[in-house]
Each structure stands twice: as structure tokens, then as C-alpha cells.
mmCIF file as gemmi writes it, N, C-alpha and C atoms, coordinates in Angstrom:
data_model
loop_
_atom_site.group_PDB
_atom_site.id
_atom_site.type_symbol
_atom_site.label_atom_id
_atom_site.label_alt_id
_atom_site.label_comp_id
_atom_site.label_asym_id
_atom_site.label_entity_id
_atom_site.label_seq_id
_atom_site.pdbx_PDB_ins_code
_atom_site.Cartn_x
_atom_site.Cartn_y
_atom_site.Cartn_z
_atom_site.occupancy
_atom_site.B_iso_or_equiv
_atom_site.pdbx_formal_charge
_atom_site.auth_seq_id
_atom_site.auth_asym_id
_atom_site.pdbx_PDB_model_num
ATOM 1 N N . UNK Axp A 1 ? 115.041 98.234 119.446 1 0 ? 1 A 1
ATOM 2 C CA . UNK Axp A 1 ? 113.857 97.404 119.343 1 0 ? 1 A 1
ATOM 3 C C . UNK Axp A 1 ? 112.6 98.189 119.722 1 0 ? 1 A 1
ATOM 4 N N . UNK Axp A 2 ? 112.74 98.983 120.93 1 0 ? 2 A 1
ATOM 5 C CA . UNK Axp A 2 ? 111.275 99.762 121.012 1 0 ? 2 A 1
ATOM 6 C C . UNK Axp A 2 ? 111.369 100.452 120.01 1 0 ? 2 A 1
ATOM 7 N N . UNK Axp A 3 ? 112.144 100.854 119.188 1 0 ? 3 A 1
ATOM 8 C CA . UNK Axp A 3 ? 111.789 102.009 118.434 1 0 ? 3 A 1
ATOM 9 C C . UNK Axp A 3 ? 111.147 101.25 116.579 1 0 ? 3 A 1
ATOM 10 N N . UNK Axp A 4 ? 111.37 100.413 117.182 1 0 ? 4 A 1
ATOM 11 C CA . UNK Axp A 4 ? 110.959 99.684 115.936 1 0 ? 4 A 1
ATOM 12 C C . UNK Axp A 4 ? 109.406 99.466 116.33 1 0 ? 4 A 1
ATOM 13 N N . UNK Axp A 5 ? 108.826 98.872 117.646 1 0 ? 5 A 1
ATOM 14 C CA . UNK Axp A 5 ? 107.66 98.713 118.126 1 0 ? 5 A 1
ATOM 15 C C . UNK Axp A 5 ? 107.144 99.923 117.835 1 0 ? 5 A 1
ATOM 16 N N . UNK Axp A 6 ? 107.497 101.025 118.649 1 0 ? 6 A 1
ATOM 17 C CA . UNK Axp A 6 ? 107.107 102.82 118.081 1 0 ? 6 A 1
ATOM 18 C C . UNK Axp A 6 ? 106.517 102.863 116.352 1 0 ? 6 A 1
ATOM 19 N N . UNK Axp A 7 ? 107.431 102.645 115.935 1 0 ? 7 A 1
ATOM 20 C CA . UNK Axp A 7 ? 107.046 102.8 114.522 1 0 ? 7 A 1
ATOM 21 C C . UNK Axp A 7 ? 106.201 101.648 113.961 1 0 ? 7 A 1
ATOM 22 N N . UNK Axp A 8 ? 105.829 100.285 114.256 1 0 ? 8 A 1
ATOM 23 C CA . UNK Axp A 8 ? 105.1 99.881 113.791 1 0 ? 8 A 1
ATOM 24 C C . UNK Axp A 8 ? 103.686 100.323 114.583 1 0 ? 8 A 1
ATOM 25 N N . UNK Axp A 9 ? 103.43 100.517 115.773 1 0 ? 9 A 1
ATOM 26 C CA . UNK Axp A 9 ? 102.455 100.773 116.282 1 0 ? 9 A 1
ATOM 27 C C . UNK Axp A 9 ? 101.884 102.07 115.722 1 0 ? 9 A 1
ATOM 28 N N . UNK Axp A 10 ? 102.433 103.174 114.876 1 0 ? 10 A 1
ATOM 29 C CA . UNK Axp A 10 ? 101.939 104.086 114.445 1 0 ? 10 A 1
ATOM 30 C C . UNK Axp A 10 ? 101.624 104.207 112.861 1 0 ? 10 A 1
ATOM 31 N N . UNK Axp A 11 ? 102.568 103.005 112.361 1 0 ? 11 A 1
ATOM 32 C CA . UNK Axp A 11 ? 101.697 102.594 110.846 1 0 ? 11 A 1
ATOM 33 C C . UNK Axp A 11 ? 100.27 101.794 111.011 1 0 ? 11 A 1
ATOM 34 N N . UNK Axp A 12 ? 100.317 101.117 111.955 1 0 ? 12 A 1
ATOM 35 C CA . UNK Axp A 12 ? 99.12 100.493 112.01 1 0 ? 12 A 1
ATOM 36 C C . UNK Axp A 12 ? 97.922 100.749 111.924 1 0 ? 12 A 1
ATOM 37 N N . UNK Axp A 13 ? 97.936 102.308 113.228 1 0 ? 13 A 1
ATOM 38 C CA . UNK Axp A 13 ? 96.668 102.985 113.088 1 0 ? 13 A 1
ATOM 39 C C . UNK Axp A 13 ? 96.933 104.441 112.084 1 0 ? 13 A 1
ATOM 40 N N . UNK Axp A 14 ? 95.763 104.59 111.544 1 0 ? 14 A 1
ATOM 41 C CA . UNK Axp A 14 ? 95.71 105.31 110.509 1 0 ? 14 A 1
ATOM 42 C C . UNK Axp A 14 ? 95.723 107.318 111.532 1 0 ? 14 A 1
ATOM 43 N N . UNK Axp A 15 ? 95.61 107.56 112.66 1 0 ? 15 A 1
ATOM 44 C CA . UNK Axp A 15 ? 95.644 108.46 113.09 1 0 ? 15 A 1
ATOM 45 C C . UNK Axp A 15 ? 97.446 109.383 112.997 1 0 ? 15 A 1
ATOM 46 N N . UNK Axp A 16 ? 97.773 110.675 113.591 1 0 ? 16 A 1
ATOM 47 C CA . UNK Axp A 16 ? 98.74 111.083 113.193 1 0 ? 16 A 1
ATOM 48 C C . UNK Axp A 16 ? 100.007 110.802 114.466 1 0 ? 16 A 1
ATOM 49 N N . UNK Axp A 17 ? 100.938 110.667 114.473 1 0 ? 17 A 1
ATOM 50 C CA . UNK Axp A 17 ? 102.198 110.423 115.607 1 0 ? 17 A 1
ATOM 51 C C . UNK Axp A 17 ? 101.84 111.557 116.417 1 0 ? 17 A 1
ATOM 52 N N . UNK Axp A 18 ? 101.353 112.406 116.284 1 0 ? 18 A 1
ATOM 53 C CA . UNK Axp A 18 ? 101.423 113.713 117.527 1 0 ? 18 A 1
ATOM 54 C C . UNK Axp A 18 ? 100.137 112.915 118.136 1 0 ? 18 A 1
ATOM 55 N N . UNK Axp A 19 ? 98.989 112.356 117.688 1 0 ? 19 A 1
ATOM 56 C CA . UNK Axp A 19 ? 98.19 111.94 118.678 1 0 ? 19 A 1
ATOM 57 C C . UNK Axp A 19 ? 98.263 110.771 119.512 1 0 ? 19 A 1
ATOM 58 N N . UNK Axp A 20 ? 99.177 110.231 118.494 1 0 ? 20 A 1
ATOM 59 C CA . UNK Axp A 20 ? 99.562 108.501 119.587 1 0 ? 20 A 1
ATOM 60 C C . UNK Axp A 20 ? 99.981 108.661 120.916 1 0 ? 20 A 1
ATOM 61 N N . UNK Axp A 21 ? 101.502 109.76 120.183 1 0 ? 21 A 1
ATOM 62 C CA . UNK Axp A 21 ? 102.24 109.978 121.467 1 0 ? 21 A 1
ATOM 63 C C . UNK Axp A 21 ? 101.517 110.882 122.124 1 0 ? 21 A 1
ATOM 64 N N . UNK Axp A 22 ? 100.606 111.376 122.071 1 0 ? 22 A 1
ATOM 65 C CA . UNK Axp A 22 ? 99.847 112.741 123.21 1 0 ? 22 A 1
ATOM 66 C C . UNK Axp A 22 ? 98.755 111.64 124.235 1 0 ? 22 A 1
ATOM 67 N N . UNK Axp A 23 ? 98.669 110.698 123.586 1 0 ? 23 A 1
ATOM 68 C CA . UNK Axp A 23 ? 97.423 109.639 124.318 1 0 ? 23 A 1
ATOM 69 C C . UNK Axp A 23 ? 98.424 108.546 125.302 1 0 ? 23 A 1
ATOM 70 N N . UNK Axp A 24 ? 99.284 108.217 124.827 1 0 ? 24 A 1
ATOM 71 C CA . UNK Axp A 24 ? 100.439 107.1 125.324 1 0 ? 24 A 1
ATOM 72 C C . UNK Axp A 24 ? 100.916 108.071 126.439 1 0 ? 24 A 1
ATOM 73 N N . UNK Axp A 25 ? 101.592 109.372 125.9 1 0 ? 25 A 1
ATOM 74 C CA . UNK Axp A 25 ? 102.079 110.13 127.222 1 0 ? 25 A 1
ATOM 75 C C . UNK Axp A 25 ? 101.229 110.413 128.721 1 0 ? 25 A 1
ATOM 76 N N . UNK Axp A 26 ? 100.265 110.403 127.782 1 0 ? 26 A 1
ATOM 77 C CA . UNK Axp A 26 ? 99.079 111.341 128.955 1 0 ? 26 A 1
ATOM 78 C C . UNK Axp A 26 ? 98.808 110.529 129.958 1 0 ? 26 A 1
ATOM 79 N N . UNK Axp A 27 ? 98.228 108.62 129.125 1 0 ? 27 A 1
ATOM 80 C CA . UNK Axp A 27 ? 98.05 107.7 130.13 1 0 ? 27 A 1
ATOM 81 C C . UNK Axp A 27 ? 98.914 107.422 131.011 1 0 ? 27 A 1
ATOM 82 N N . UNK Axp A 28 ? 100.383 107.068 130.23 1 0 ? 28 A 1
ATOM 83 C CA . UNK Axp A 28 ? 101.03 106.474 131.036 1 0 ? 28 A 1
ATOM 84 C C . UNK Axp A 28 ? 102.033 107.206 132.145 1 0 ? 28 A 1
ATOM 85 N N . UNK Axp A 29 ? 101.955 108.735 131.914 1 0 ? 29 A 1
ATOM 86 C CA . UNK Axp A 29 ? 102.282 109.479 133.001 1 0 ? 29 A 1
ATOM 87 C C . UNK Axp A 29 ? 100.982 109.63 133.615 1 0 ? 29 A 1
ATOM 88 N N . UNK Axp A 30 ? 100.115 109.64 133.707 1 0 ? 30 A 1
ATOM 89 C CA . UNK Axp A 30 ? 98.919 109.887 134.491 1 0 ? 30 A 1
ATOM 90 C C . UNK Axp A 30 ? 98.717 108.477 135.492 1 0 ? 30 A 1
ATOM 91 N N . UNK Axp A 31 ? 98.945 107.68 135.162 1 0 ? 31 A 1
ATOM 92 C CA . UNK Axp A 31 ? 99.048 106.438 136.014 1 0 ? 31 A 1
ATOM 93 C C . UNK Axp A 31 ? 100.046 106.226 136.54 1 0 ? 31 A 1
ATOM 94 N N . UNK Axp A 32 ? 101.487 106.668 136.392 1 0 ? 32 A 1
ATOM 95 C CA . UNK Axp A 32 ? 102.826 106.329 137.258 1 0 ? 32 A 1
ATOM 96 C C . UNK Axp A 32 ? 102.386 107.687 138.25 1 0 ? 32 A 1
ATOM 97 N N . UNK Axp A 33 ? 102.676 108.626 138.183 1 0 ? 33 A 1
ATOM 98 C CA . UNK Axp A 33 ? 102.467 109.762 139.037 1 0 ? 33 A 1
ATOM 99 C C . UNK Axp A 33 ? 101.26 110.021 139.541 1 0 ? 33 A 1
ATOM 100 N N . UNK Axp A 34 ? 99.927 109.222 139.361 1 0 ? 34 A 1
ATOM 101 C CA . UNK Axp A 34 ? 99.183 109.225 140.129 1 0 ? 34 A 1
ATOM 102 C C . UNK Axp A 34 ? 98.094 111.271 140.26 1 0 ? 34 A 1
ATOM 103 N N . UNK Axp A 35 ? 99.055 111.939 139.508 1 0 ? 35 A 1
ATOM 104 C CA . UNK Axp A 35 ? 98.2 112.813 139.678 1 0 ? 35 A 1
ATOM 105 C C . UNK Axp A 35 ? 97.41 113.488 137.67 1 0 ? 35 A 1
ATOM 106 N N . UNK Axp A 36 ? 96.872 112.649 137.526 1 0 ? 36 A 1
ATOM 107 C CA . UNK Axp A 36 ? 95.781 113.123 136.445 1 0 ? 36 A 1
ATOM 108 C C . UNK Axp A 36 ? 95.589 115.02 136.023 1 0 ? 36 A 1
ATOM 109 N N . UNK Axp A 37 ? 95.139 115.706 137.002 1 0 ? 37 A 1
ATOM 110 C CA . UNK Axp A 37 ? 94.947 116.897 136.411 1 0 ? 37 A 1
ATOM 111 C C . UNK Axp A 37 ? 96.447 117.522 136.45 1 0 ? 37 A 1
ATOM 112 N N . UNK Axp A 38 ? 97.362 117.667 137.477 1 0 ? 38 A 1
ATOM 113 C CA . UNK Axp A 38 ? 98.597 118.126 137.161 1 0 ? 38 A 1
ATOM 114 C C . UNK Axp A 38 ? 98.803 117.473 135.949 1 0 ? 38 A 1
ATOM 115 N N . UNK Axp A 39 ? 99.253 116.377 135.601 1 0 ? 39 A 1
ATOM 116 C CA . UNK Axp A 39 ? 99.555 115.679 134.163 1 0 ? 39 A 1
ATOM 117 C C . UNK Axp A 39 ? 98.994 116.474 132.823 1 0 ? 39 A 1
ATOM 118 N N . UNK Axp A 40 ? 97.821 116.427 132.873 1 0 ? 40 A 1
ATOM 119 C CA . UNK Axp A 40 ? 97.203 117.059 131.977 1 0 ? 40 A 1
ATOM 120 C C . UNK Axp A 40 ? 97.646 118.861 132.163 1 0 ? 40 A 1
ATOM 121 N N . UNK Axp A 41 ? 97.555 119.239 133.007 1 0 ? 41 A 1
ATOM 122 C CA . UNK Axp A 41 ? 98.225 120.757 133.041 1 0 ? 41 A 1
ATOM 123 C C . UNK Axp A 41 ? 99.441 120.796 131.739 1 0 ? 41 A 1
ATOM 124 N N . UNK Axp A 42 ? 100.53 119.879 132.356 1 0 ? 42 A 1
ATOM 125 C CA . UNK Axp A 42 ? 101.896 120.515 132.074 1 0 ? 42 A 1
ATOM 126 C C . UNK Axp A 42 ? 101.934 119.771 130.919 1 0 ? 42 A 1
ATOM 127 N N . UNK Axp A 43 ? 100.781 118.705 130.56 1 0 ? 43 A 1
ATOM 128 C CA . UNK Axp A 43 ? 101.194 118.523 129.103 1 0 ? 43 A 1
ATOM 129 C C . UNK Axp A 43 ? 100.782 119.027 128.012 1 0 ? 43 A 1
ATOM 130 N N . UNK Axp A 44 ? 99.367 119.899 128.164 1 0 ? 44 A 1
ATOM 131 C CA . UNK Axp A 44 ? 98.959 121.133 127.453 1 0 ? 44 A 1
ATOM 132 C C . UNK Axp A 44 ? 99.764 121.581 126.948 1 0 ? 44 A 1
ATOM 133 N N . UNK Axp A 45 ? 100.789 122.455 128.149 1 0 ? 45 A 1
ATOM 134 C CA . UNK Axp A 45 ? 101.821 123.459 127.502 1 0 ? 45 A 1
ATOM 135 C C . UNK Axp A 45 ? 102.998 122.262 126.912 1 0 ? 45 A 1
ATOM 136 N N . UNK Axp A 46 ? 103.263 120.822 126.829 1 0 ? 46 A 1
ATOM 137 C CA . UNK Axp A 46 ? 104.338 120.694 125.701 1 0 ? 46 A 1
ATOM 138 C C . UNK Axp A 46 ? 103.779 119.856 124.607 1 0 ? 46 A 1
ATOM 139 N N . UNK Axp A 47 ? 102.036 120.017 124.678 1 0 ? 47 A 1
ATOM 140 C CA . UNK Axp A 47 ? 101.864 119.443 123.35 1 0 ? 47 A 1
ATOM 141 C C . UNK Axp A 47 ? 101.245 120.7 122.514 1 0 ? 47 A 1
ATOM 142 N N . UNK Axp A 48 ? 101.241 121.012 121.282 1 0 ? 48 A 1
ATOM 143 C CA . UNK Axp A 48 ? 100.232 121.804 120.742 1 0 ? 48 A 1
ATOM 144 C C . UNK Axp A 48 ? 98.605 122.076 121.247 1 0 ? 48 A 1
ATOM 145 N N . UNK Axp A 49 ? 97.986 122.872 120.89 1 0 ? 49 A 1
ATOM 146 C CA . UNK Axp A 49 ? 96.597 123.085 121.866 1 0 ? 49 A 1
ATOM 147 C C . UNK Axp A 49 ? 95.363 122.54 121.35 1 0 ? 49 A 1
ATOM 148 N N . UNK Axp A 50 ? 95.759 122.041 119.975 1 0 ? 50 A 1
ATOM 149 C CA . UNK Axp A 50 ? 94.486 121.261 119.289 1 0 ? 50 A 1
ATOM 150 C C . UNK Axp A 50 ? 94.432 119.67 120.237 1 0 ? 50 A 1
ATOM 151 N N . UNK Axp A 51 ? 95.765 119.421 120.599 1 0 ? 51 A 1
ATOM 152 C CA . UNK Axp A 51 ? 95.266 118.005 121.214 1 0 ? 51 A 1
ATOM 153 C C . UNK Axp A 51 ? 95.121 118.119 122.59 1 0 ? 51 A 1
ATOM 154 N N . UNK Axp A 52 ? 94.882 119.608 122.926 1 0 ? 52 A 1
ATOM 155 C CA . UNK Axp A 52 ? 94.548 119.684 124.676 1 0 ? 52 A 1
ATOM 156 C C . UNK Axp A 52 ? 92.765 119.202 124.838 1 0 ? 52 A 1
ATOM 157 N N . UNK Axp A 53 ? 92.016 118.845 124.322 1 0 ? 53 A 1
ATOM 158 C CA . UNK Axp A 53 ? 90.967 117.967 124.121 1 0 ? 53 A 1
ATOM 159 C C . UNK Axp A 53 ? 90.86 116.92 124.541 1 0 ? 53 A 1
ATOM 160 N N . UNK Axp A 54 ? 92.056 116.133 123.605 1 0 ? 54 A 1
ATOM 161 C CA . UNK Axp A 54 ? 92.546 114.531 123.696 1 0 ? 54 A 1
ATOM 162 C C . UNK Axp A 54 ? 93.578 114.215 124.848 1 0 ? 54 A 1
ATOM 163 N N . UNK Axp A 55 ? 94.314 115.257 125.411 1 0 ? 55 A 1
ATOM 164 C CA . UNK Axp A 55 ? 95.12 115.012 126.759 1 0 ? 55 A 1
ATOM 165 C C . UNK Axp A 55 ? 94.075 114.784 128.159 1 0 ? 55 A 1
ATOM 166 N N . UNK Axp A 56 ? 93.185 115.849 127.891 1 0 ? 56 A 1
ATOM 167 C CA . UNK Axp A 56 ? 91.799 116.125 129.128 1 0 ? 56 A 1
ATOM 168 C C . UNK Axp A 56 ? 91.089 114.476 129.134 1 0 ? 56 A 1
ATOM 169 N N . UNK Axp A 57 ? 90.767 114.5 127.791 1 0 ? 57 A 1
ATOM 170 C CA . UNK Axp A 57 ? 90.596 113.231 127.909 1 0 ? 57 A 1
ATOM 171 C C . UNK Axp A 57 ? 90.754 112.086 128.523 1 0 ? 57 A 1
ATOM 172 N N . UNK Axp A 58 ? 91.733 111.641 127.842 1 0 ? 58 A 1
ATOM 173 C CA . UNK Axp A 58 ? 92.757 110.787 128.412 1 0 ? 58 A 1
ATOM 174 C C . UNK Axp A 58 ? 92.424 110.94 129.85 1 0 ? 58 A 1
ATOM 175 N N . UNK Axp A 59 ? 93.199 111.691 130.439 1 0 ? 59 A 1
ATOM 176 C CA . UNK Axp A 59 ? 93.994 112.161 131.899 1 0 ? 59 A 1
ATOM 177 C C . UNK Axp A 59 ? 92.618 111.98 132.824 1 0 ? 59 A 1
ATOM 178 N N . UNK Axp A 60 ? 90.989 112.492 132.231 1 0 ? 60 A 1
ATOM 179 C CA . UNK Axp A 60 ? 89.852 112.002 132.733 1 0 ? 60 A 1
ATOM 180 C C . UNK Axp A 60 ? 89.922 110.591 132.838 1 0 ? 60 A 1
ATOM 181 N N . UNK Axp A 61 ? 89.894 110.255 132.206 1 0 ? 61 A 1
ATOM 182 C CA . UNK Axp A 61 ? 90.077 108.461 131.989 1 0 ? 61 A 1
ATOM 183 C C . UNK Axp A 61 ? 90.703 107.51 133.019 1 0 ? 61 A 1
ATOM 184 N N . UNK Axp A 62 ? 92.236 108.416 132.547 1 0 ? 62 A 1
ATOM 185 C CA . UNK Axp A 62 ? 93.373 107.47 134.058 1 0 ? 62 A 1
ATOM 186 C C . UNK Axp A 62 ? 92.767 108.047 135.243 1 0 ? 62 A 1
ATOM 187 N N . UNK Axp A 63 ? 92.165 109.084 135.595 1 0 ? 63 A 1
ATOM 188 C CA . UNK Axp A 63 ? 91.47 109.548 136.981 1 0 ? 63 A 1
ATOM 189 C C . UNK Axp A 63 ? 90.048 109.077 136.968 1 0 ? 63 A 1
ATOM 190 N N . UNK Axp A 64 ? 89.473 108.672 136.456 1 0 ? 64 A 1
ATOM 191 C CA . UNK Axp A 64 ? 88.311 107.362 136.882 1 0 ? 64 A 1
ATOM 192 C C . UNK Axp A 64 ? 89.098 105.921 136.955 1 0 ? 64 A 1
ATOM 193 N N . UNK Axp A 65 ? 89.865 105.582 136.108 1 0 ? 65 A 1
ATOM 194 C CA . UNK Axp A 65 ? 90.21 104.283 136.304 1 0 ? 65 A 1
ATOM 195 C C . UNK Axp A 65 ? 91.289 104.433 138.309 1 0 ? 65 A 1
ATOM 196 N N . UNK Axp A 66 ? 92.046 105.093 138.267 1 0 ? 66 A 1
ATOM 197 C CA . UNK Axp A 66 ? 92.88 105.061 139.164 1 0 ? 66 A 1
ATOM 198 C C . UNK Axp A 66 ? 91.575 105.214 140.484 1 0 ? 66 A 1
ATOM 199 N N . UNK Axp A 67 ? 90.999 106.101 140.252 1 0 ? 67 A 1
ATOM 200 C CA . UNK Axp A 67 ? 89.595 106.089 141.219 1 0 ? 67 A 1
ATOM 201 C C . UNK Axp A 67 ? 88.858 104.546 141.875 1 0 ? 67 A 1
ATOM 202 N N . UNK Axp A 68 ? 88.628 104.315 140.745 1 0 ? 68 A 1
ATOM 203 C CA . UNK Axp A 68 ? 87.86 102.554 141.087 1 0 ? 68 A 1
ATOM 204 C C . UNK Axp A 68 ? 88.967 101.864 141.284 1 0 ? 68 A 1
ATOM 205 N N . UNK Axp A 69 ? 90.17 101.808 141.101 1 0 ? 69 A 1
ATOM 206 C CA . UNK Axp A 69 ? 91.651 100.908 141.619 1 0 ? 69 A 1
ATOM 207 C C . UNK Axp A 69 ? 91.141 101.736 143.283 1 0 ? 69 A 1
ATOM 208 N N . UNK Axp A 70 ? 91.372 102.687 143.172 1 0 ? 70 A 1
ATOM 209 C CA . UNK Axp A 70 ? 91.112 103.102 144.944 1 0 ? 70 A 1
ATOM 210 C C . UNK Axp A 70 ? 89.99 102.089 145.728 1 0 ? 70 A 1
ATOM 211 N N . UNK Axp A 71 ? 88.753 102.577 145.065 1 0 ? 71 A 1
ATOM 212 C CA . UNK Axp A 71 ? 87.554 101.325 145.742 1 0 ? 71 A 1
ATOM 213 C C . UNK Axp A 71 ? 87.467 100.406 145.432 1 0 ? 71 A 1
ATOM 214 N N . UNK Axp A 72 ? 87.978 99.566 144.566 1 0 ? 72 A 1
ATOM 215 C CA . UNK Axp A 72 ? 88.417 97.948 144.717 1 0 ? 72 A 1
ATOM 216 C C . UNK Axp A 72 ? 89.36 97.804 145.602 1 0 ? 72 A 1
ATOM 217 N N . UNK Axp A 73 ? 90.254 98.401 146.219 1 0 ? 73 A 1
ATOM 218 C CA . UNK Axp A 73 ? 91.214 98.493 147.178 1 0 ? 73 A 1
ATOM 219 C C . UNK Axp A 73 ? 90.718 98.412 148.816 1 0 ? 73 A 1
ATOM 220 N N . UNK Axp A 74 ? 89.715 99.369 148.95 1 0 ? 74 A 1
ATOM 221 C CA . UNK Axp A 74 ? 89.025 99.615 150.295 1 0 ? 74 A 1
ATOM 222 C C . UNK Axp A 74 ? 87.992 98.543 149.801 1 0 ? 74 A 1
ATOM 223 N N . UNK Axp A 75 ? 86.954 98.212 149.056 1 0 ? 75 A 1
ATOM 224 C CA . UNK Axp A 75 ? 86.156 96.966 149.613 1 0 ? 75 A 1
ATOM 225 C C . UNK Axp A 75 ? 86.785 95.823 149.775 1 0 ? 75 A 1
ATOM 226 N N . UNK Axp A 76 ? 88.224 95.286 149.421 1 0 ? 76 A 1
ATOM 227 C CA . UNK Axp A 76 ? 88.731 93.785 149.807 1 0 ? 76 A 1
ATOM 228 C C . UNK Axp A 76 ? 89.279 94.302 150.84 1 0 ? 76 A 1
């Protein structure tokens, strides 16, 4: 069944499967493990280097969001 979700979620958008999964990986290991630039390190070297752009990205992203989860945390 996920793999059926997988595949419809990548007909949907018109972009290519190496970028779905390079954006899906990046976030959602960047938010379980909590560490953003390691993440982005080691996924450089197992994605190709054209989408080391779109990993930095990303991995910027989950490290501002995980950031403000920090200070919504300390002001309540």
C-alpha cells in the first residue's frame, strides 16, 4: 500500500522521482534525528550532486522550523 501511495504521489507532481525522494528524505530525516547539517552532509554523498542545492535546502528549512519548535517550547 505505501508503495502504491509512493507512486501516486510522484505521478501527480510533474517534477522527477530523484527529487521527491531527495526532498522527502532530507525532511524527514532532518526532523527525526534532529541534526539538519549532519543530514544534509551524508546525503550529498548518497544523492547525486545536482540535487545537493535542493538537500541544503530542505535541511535549511527543517533547521529553522526545528529552531522555532525550540522557542515555542521555552516561551510556554
Amino acid at each position: 500500500m505505501k508503495r502504491l501511495k509512493g507512486i501516486a504521489f510522484a505521478l501527480v507532481l510533474p517534477w522527477s522521482q530523484n527529487l521527491l525522494v531527495a526532498i522527502i528524505t532530507a525532511a524527514s530525516v532532518s526532523l527525526i534525528v534532529g541534526r539538519p547539517k549532519l543530514v544534509a552532509i551524508l546525503l550529498i554523498f548518497l544523492f547525486t550532486l545536482k540535487l545537493a542545492p535542493v538537500i541544503l535546502a530542505v535541511c535549511w528549512l527543517c533547521e529553522q522550523l526545528l529552531n522555532t519548535k525550540w522557542l515555542l517550547d521555552k516561551l510556554q
